[in-house]
N, C-alpha and C positions, 0 to 999 in steps of 0.2 A: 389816567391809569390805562395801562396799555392791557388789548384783549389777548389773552390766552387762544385763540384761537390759529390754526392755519389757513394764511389767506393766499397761500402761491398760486392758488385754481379755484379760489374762492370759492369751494366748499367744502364744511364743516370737518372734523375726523371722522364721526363716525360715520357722515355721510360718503366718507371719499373711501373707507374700509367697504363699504357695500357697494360703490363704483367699483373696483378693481374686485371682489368676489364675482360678480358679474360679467365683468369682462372675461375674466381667467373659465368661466361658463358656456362663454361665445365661444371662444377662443378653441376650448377643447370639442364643442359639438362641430364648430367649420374643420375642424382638420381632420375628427372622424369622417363624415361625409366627403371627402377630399382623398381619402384613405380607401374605401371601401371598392371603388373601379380597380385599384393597382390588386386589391385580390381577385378581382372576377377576371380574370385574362381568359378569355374565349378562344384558340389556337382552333385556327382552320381545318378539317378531317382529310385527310388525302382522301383523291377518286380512288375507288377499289374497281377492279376490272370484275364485270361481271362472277364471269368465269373462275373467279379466284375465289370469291363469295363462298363462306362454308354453308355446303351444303341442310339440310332438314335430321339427314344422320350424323352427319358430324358435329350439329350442335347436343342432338343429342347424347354423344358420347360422349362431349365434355362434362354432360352434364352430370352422364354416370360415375366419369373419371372424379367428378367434384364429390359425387352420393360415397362414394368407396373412401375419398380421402377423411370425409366426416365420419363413416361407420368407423373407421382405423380410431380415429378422436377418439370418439366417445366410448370407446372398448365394451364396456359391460353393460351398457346403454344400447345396445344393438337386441333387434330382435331376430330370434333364434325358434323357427318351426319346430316342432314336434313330430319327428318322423310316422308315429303311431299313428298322431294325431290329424295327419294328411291320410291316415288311411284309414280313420274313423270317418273321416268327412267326408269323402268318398264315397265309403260304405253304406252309409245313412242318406246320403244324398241318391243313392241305385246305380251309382256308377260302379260295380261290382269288377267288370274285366279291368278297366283302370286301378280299383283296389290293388287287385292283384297283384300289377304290376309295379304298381308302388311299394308294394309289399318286398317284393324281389330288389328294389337299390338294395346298396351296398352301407350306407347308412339304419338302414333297418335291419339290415342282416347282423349288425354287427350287435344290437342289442338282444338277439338270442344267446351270449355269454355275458352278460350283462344283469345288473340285478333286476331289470324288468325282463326278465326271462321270461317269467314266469306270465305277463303279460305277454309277449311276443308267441307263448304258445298258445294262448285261447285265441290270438288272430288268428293265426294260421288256420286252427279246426272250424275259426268264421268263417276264413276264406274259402276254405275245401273240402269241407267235407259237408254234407245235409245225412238227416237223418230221419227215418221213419219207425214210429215204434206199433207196437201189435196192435193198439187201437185204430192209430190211421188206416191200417189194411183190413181190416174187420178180424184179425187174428184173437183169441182168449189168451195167451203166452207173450212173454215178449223173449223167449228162447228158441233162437234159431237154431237149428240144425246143420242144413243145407241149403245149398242155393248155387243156382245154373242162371248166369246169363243167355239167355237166348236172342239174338237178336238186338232189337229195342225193349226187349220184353227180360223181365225178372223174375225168373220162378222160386220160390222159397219154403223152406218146410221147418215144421217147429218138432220140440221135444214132448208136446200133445197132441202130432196128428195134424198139426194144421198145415193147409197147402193155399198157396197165392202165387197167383200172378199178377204181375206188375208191369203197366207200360209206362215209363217216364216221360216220353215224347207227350201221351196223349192226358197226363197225370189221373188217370184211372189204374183200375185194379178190378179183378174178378176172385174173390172169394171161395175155391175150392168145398174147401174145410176149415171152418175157424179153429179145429183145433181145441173143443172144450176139455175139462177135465176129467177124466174116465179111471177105473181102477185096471180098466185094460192097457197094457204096453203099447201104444201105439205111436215110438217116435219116428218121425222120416230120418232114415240115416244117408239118403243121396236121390240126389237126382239126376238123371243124366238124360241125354242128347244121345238120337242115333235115327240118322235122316230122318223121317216125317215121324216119328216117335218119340214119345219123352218119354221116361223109363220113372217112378216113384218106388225107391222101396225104403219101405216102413218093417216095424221092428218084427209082423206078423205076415208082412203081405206082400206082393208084387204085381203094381199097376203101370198100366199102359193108359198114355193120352193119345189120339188120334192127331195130329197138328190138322190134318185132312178135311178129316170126315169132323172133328170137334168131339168125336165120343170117348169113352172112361171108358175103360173094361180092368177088371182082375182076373190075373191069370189062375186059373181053377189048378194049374198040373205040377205045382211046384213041389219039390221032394220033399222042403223043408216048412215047416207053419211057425221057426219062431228062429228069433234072434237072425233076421236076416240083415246081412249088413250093406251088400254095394253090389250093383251090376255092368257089367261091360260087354258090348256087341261087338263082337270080331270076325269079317268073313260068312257073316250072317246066322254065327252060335252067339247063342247066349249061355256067357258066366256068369251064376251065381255064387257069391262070397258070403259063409255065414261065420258066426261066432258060435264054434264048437260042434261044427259039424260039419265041415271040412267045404271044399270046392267045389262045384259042380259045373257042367256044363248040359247045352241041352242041343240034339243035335237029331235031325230027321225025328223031331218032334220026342225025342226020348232025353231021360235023362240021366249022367253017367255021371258018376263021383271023379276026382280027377286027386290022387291019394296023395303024390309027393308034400305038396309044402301044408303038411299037416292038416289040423282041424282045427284054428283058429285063423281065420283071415278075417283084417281087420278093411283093406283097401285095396281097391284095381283099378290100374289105368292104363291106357292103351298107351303104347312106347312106339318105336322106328320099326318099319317092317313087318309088319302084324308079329311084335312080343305085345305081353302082356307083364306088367311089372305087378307085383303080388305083394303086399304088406303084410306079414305075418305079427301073433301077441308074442309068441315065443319063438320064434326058430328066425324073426331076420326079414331079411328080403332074398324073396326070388324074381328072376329074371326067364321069363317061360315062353319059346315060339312054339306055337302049334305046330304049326306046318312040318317041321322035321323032330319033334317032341325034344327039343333039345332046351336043357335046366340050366343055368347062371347063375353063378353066388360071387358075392363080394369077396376081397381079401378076408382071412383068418381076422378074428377081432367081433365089435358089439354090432356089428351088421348083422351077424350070423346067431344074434339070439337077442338081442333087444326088440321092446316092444315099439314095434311101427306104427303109426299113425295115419300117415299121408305121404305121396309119392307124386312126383313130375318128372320125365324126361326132356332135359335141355341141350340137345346137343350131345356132344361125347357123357354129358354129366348127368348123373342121377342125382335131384335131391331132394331130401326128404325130413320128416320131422319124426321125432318118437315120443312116448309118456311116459317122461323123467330122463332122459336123457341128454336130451338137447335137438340139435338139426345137424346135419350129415351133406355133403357133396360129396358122389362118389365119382372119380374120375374114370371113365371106363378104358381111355387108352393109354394112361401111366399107372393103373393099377391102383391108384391112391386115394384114402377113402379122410376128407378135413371133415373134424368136428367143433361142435359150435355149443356153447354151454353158456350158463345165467351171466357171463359178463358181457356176452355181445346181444342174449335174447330178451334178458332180463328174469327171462325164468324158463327152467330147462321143460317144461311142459306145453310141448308143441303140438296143436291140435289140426294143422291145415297147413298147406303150400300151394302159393301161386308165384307165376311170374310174367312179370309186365313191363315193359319199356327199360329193360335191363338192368331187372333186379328182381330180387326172389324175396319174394313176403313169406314171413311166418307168423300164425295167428298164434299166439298163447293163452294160456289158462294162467291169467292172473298179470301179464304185465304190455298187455295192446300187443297192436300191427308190430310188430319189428321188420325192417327190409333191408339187403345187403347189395348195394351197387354192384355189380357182375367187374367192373372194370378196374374200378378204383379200391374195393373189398369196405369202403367205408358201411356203417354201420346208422341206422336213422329209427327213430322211435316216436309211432306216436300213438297215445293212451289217455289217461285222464289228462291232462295234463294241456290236450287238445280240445277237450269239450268231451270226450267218449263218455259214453252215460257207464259202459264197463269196461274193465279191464281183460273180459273172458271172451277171446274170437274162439269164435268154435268151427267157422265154415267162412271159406273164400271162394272169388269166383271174379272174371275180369273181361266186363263187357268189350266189344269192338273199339271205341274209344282209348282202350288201354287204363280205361279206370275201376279201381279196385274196388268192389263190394266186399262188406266186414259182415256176417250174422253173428252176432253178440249170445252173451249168456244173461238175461235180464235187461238186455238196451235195443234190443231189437236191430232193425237193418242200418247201416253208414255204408255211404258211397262216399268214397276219397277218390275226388279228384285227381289226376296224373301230373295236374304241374304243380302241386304241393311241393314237389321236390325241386323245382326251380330249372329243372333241366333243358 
């Protein structure tokens, strides 16, 4: 009987199926390995000349060029500062002048029309403005009156009598009068400067500081004991200004009424040439030179019978504030008298005028600083809105610096800063 088996290589099937699996095993792991040099091809680098060699910046530009091609990628995936928010960290950090300036890009500017306005306005009164209230000065009131920059020094007077000075340099202060509560009248309605003299007058009295000698005196000879309002030294007379009993002047130690602009004078300031500009409740503004007793009145119109306030001469221009009116520039060599009403002040009840770094401040009753760039006629406000504890300036006043001191009705002293306005 003949075997079933394959003998051509004399072995078995199934042994000769597990030869040739085997082999076909060999076979593919030698030709991988035989395979694997023809992908490693190593190609020689050229010499580079020194000289040609990119430099330490210009590797680094490519590397920026490569950072910029990824941020473009990943679109919304990019991180994106917060302009505030570099000037919070700043600010917390004491780097304040930096603030500032931060504050000024143009990326921050853009978000005071923005719905974070209303944040980009509390920066700003972080950034510029400080504030002191009655308690810090030893004051009873935190209603200011008045206030005279002198110097390094701030003098201030309240709606009860109180009087301080202040030096910011030295951050001290000297307490006059704190100003407590009395059933007697005794607000300061001005203070003024007049070489080594500070002049106080209050609503009963009229004092003299010595800058000198350091002494207080009141003056015993005055004509009037009440409702006095404002004084001005001109030529070495003193004007008295009261409410309801007209002007006075005092002169080889006597005292003479001076009758024209009535019997309500609310405010006097020394003008060009020894005039004296005159705020009247009812008749206007006068325009008064001693020297050749010669009188000035505005154009026909509410010059000539609205209630005045406050007055500064700037140049050819008089301008001034009323109660309920508005603000006024009168042009003195075209004759021409622009009025300013609640859309440019926010409210026509103007109680003060200063001007600083070319622009005229109006304090109001009830809606902050408003100020009007002299050049541009733009219009700028700032109030609560800033941080202002009130909305009621009652008295300005604009140290050497060019910066603006605010006495509040209820917030007490704010000094703004001069590059609040970015100028």
């Amino acid at each position: 009987m003949k075997s079933n088996r394959c003998k051509c290589v004399g072995i078995p099937i199934p042994g000769r199926l597990i030869f040739i699996i085997s082999l076909l095993i060999l076979l593919s792991c030698t030709t991988t390995d035989y395979q694997l040099p023809e992908q490693r091809v190593f190609q020689s680098v050229p010499e580079v000349d020194k000289d040609e060699q990119p430099t330490r910046d210009d590797r680094s530009e490519r590397l920026d060029e490569q950072s910029d091609t990824i941020n473009k990628k990943i679109g919304e995936e990019q991180i994106i500062t917060d302009p505030l928010a570099d000037v919070e960290q700043l600010w917390y950090d004491g780097f304040t002048d930096e603030a500032r300036e931060r504050f000024k890009d143009e990326d921050v500017n853009l978000l005071s029309d923005s719905e974070r306005s209303a944040e980009w306005s509390l920066w700003r009164g972080r950034l510029y403005t400080s504030r002191w209230s009655g308690a810090d000065l030893g004051l009873a009131g935190e209603n200011v009156s008045a206030l005279l920059a002198d110097g390094d020094d701030l003098w201030a007077g309240t709606w009860t009598g109180g009087i301080i000075r202040l030096s910011v340099p030295l951050g001290s202060y000297t307490t006059w009068d704190p100003g407590l509560p009395s059933l007697a009248v005794r607000t300061v309605n001005r203070i003024a400067r007049e070489n080594n003299s500070v002049w106080i007058v209050r609503y009963g009295s009229l004092e003299r500081y010595d800058l000198r000698t350091g002494e207080w005196s009141v003056e015993a000879d005055i004509p009037v004991s009440e409702r006095l309002q404002d004084v001005t030294v001109l030529n070495g007379k003193v004007y008295l200004a009261t409410l309801g009993h007209g002007l006075w002047v005092k002169e080889r130690r006597k005292w003479r009424m001076i009758t024209n602009p009535g019997l309500f004078i609310t405010r006097l300031e020394s003008g060009d040439e020894g005039e004296i500009l005159i705020a009247t409740m009812d008749r206007g503004l006068y325009v008064y030179r001693p020297d050749d007793e010669v009188w000035l009145r505005p154009p026909p119109g509410p010059l000539r019978e609205t209630n005045i306030t406050s007055l500064l001469r700037s140049g050819n221009r008089i301008v001034g504030g009323t109660y309920g009116s508005g603000a006024f520039v009168w042009d003195l060599e075209a004759s021409n008298v622009y009025y300013f009403g609640a859309e440019e002040l926010g409210d026509p009840w103007v109680l003060a005028v200063v001007e600083s770094e070319g622009r005229f401040f109006f304090g109001t009753f009830g809606a902050g600083l408003n100020s009007m760039n002299t050049e541009t006629g733009i219009w700028d406000r700032i109030g609560l809105a800033e941080g202002f504890p009130s909305a009621d300036v009652a008295s300005l006043t604009v140290d050497g610096s060019g910066n603006v001191w605010a006495g509040t009705l209820g917030g007490g002293i704010i000094l703004i800063s001069g590059g609040i306005y970015g100028d």
